[in-house]
N, CA, C and O atoms as a GROMACS GRO file, in nm:
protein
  384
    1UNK      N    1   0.085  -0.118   0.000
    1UNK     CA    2   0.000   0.000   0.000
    1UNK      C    3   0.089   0.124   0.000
    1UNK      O    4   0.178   0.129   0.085
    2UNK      N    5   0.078   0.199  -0.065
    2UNK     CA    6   0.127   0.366  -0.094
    2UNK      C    7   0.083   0.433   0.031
    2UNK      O    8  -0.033   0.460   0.063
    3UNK      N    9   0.186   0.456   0.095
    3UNK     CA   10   0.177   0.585   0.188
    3UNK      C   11   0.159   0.711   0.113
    3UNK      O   12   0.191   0.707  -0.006
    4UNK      N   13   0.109   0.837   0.167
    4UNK     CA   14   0.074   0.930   0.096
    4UNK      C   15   0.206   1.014   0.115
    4UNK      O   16   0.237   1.091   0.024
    5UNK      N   17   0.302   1.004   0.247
    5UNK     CA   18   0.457   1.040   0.245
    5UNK      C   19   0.529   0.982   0.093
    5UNK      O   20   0.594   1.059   0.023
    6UNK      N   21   0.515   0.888   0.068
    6UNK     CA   22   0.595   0.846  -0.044
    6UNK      C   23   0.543   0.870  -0.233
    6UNK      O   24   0.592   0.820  -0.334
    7UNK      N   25   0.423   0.969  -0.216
    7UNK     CA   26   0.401   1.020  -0.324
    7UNK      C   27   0.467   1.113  -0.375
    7UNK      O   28   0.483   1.223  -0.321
    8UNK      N   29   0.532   1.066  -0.530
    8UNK     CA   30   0.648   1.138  -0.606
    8UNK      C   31   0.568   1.199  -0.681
    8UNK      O   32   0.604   1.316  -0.694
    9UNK      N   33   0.445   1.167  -0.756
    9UNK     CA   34   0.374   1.194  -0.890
    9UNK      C   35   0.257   1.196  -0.861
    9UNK      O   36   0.214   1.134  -0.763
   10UNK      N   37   0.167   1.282  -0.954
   10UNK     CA   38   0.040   1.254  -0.930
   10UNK      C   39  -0.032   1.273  -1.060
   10UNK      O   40  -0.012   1.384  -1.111
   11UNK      N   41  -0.096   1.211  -1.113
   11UNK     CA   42  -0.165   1.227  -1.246
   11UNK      C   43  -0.334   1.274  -1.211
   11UNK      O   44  -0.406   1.211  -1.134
   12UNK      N   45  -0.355   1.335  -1.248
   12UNK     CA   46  -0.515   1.394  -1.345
   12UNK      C   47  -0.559   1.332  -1.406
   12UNK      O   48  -0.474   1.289  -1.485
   13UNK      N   49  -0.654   1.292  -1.425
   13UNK     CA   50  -0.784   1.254  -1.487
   13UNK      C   51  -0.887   1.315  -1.458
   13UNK      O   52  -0.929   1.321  -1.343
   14UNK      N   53  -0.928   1.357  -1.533
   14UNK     CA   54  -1.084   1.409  -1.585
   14UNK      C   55  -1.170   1.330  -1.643
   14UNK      O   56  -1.139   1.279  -1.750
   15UNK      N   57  -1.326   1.295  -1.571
   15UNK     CA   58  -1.420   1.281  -1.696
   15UNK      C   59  -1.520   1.342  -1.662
   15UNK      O   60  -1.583   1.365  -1.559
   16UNK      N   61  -1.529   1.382  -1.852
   16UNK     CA   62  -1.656   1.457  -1.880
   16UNK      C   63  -1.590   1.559  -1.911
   16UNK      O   64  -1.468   1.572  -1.925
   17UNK      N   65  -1.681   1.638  -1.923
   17UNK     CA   66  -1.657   1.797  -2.002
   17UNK      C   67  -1.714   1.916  -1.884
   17UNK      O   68  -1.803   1.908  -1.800
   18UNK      N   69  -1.628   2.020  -1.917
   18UNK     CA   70  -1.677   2.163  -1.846
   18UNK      C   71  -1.727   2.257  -1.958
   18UNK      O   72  -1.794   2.355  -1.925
   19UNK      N   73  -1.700   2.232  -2.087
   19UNK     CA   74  -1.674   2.294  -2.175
   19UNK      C   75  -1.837   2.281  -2.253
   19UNK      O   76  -1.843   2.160  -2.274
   20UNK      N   77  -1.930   2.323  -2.289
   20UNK     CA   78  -2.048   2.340  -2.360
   20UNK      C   79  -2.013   2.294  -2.529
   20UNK      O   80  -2.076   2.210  -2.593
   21UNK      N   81  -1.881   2.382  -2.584
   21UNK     CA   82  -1.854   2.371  -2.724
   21UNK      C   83  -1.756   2.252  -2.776
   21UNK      O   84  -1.728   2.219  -2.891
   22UNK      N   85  -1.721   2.210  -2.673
   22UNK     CA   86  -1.619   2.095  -2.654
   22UNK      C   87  -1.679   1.975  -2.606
   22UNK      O   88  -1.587   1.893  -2.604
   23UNK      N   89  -1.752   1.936  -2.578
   23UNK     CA   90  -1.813   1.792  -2.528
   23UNK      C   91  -1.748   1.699  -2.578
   23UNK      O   92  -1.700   1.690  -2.691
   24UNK      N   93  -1.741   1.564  -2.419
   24UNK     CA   94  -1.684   1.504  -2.469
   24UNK      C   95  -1.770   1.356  -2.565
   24UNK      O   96  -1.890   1.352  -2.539
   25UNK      N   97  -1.743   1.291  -2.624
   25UNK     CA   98  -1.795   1.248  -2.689
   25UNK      C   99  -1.770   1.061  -2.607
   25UNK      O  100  -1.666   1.048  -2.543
   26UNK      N  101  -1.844   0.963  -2.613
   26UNK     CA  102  -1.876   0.876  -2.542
   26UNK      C  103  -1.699   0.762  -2.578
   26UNK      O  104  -1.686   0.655  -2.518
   27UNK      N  105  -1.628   0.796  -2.642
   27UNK     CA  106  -1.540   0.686  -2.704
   27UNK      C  107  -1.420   0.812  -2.628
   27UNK      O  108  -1.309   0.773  -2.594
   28UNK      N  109  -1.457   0.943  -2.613
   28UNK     CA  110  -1.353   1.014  -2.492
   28UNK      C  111  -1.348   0.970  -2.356
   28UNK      O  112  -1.243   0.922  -2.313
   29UNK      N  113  -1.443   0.980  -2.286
   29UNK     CA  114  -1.531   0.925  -2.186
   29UNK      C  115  -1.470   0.800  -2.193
   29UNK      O  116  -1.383   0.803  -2.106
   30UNK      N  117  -1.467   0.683  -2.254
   30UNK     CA  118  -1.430   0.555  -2.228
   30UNK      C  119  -1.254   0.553  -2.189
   30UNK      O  120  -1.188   0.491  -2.106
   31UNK      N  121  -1.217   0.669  -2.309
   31UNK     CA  122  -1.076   0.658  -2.264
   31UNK      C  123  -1.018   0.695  -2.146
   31UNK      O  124  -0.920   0.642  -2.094
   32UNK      N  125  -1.091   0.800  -2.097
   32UNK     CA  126  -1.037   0.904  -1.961
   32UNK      C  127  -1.080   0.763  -1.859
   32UNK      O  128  -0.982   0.711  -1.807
   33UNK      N  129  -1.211   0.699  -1.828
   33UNK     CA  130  -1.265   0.540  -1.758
   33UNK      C  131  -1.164   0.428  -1.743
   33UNK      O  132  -1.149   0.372  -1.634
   34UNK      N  133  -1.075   0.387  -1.879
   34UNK     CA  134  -0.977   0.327  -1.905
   34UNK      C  135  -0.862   0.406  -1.864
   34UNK      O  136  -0.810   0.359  -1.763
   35UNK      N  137  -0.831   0.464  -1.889
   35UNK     CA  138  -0.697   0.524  -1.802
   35UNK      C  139  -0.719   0.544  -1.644
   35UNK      O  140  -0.638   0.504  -1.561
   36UNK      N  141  -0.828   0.605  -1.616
   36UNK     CA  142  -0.838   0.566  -1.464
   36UNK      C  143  -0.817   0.406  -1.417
   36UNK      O  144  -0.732   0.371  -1.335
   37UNK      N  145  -0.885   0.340  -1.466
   37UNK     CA  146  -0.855   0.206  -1.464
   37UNK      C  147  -0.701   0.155  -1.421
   37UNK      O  148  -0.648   0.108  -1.321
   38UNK      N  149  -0.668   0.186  -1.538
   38UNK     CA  150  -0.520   0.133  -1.556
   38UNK      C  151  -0.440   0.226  -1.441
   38UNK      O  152  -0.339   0.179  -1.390
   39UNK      N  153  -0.477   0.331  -1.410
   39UNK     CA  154  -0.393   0.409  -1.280
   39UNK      C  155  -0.405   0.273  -1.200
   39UNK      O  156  -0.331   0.175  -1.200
   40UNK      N  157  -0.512   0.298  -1.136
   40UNK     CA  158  -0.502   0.236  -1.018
   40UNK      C  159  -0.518   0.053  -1.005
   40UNK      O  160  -0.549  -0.010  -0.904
   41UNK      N  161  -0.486  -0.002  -1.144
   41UNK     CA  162  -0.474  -0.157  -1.145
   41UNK      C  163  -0.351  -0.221  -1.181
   41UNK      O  164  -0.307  -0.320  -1.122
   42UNK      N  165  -0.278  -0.148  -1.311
   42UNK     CA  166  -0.156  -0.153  -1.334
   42UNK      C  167  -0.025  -0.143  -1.245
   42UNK      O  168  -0.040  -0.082  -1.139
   43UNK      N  169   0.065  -0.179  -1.265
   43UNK     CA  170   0.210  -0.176  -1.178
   43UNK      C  171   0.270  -0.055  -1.265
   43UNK      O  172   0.253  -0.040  -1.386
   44UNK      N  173   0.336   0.023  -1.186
   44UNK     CA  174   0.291   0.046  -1.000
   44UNK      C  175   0.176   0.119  -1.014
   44UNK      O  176   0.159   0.200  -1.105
   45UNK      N  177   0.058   0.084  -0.888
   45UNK     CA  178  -0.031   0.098  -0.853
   45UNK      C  179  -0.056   0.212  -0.807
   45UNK      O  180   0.014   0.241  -0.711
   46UNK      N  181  -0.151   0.311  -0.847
   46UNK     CA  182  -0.156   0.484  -0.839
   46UNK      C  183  -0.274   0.435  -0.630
   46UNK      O  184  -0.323   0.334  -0.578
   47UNK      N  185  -0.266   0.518  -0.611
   47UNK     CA  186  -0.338   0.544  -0.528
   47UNK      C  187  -0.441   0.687  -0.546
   47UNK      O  188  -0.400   0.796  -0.586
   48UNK      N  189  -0.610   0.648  -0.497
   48UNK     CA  190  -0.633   0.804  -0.532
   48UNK      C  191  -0.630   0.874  -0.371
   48UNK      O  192  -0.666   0.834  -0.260
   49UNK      N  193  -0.562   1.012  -0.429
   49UNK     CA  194  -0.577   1.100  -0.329
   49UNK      C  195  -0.682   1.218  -0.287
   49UNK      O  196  -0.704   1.274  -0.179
   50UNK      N  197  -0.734   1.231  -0.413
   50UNK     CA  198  -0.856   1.302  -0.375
   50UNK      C  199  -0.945   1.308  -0.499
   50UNK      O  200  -0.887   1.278  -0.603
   51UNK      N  201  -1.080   1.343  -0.510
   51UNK     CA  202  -1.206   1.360  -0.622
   51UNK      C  203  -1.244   1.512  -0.638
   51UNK      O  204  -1.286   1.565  -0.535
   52UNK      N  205  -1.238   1.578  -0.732
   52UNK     CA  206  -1.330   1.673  -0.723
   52UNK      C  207  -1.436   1.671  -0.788
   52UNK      O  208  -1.426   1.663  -0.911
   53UNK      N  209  -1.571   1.677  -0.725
   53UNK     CA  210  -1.674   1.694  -0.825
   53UNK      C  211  -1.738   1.820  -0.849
   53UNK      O  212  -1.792   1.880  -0.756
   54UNK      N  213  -1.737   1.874  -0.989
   54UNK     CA  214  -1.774   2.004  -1.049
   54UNK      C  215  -1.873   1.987  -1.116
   54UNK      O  216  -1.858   1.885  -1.183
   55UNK      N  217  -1.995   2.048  -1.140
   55UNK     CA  218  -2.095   2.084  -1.188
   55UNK      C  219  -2.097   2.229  -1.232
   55UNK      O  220  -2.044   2.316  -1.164
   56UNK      N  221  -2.179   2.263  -1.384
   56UNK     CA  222  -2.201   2.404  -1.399
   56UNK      C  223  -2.316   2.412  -1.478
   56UNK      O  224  -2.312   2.349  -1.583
   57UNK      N  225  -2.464   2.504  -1.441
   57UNK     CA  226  -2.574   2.490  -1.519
   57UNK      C  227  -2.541   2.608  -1.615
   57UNK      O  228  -2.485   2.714  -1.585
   58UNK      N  229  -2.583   2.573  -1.726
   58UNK     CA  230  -2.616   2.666  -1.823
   58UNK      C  231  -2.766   2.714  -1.882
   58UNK      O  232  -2.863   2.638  -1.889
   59UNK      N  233  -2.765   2.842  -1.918
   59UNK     CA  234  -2.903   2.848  -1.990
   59UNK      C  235  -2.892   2.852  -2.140
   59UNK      O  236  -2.821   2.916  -2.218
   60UNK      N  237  -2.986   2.764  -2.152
   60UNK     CA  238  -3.029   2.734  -2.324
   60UNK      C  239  -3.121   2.717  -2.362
   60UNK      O  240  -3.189   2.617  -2.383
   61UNK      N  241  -3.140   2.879  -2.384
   61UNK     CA  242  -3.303   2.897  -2.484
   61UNK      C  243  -3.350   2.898  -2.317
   61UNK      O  244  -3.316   2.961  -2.217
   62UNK      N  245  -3.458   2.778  -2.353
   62UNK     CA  246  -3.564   2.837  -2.161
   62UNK      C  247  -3.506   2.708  -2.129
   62UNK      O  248  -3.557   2.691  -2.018
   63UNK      N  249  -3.440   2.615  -2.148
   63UNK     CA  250  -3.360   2.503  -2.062
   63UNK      C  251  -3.264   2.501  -1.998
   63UNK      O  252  -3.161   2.525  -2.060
   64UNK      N  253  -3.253   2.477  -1.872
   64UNK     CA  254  -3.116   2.485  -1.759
   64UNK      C  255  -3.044   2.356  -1.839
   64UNK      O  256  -3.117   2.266  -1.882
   65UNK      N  257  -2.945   2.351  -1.852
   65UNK     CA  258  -2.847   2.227  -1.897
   65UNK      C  259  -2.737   2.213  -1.782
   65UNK      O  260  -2.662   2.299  -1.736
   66UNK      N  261  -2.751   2.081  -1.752
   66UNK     CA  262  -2.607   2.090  -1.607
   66UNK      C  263  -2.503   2.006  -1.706
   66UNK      O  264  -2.539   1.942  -1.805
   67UNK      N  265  -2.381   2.019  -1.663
   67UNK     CA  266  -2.278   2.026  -1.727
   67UNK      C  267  -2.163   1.908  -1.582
   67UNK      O  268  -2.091   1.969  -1.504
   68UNK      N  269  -2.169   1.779  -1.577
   68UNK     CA  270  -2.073   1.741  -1.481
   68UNK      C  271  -1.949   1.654  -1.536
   68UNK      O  272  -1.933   1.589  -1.640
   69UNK      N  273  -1.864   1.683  -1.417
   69UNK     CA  274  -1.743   1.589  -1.473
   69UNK      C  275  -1.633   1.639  -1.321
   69UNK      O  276  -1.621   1.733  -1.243
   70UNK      N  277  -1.562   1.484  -1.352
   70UNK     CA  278  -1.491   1.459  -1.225
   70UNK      C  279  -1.362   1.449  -1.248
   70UNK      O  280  -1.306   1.388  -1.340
   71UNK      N  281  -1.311   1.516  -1.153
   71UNK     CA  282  -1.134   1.534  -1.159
   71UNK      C  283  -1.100   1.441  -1.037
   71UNK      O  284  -1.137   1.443  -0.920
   72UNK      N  285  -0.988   1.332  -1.130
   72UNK     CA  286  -0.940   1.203  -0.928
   72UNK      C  287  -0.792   1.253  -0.980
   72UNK      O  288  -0.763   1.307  -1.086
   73UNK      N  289  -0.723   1.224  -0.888
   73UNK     CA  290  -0.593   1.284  -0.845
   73UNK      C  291  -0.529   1.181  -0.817
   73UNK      O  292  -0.540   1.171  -0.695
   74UNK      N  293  -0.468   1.096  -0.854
   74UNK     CA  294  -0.382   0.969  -0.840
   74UNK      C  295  -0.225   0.999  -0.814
   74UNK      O  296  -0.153   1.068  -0.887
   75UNK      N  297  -0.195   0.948  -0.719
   75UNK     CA  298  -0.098   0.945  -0.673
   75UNK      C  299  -0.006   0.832  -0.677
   75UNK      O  300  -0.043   0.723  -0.633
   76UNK      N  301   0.126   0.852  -0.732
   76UNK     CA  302   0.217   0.766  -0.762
   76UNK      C  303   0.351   0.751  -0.664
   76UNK      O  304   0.340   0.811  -0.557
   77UNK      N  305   0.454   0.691  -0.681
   77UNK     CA  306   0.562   0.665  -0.576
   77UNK      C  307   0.631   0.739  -0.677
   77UNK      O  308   0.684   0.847  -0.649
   78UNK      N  309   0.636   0.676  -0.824
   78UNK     CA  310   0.713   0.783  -0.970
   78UNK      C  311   0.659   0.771  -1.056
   78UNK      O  312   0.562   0.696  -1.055
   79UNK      N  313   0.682   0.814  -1.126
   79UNK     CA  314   0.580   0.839  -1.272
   79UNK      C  315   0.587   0.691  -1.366
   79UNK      O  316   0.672   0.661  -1.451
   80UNK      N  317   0.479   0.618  -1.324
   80UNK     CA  318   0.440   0.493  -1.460
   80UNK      C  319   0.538   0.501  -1.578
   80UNK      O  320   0.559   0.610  -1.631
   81UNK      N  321   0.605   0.377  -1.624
   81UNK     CA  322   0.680   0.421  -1.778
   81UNK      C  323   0.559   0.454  -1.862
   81UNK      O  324   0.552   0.546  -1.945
   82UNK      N  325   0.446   0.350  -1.824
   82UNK     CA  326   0.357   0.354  -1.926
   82UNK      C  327   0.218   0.507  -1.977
   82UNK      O  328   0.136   0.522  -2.068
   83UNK      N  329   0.247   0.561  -1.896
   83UNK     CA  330   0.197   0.710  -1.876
   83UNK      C  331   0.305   0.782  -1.989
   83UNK      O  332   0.257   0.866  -2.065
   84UNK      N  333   0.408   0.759  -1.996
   84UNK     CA  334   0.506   0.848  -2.079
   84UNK      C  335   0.460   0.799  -2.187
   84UNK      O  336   0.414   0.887  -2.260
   85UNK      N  337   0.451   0.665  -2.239
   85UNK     CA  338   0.425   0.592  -2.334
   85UNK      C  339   0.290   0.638  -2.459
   85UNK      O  340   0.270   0.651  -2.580
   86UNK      N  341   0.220   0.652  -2.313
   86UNK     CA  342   0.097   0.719  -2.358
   86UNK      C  343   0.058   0.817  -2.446
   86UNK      O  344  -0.007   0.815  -2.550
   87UNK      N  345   0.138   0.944  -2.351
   87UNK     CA  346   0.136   1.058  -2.370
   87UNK      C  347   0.213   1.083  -2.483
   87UNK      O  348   0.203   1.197  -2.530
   88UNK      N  349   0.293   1.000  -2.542
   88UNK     CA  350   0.398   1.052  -2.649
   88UNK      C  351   0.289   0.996  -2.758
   88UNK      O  352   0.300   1.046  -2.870
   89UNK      N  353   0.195   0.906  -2.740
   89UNK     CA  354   0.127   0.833  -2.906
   89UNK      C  355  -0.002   0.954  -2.888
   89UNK      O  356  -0.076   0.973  -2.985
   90UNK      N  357  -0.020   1.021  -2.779
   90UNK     CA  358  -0.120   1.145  -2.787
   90UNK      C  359  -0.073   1.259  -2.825
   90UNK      O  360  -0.159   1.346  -2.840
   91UNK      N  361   0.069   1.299  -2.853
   91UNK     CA  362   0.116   1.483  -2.904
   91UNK      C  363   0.017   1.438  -3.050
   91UNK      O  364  -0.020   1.338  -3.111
   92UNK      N  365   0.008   1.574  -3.052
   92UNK     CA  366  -0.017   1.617  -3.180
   92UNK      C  367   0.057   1.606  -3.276
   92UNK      O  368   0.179   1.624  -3.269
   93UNK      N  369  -0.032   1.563  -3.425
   93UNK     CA  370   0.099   1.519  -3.506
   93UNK      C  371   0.148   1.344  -3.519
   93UNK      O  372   0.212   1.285  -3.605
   94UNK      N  373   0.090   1.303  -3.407
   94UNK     CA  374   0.150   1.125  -3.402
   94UNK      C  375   0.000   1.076  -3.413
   94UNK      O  376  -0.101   1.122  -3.359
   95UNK      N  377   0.013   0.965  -3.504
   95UNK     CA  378  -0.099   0.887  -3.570
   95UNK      C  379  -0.091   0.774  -3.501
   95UNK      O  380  -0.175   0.688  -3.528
   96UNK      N  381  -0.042   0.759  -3.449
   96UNK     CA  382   0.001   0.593  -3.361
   96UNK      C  383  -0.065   0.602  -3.241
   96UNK      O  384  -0.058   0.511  -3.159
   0.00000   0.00000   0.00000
């Protein structure tokens, strides 16, 4: 078990959208689900350290629209190789 003294790293995840013009779309959503996943099942094992849950209503036309999505905070001992891995087949520009 991860002591919270021995947290080197901490990764973000988000799901869902804050954004009205940006939504995320259900195959985004699966990915941000799956990467949480893999935080905290994969070696080495993230621990979460905290949730935020955000909500924001909007008006549209005469309809309130609520808008949610959750930020977890995973905490690592060091940064996953496989997080680097990740992040390099996501820059912009890489098709892989």
């Amino acid at each position: 078990m991860l002591d919270i003294s021995e947290v080197g790293y901490v990764k973000r995840v988000v799901i869902g959208s804050n954004n009205p013009t940006n939504m995320q779309s259900e195959e985004q959503v699966a990915a941000s689900m799956n990467l949480l996943n893999r935080c905290l099942t994969d070696t080495p094992k993230g621990r979460i350290l905290g949730i935020e849950k955000s909500f924001s209503i909007l008006q549209v036309g005469e309809h309130n629209v609520v808008l949610q999505w959750l930020t977890y905070h995973i905490g690592f001992a060091r940064p996953p190789y496989w997080l680097e891995e990740e992040g390099a087949q996501n820059q912009p520009g890489n098709n892989g």
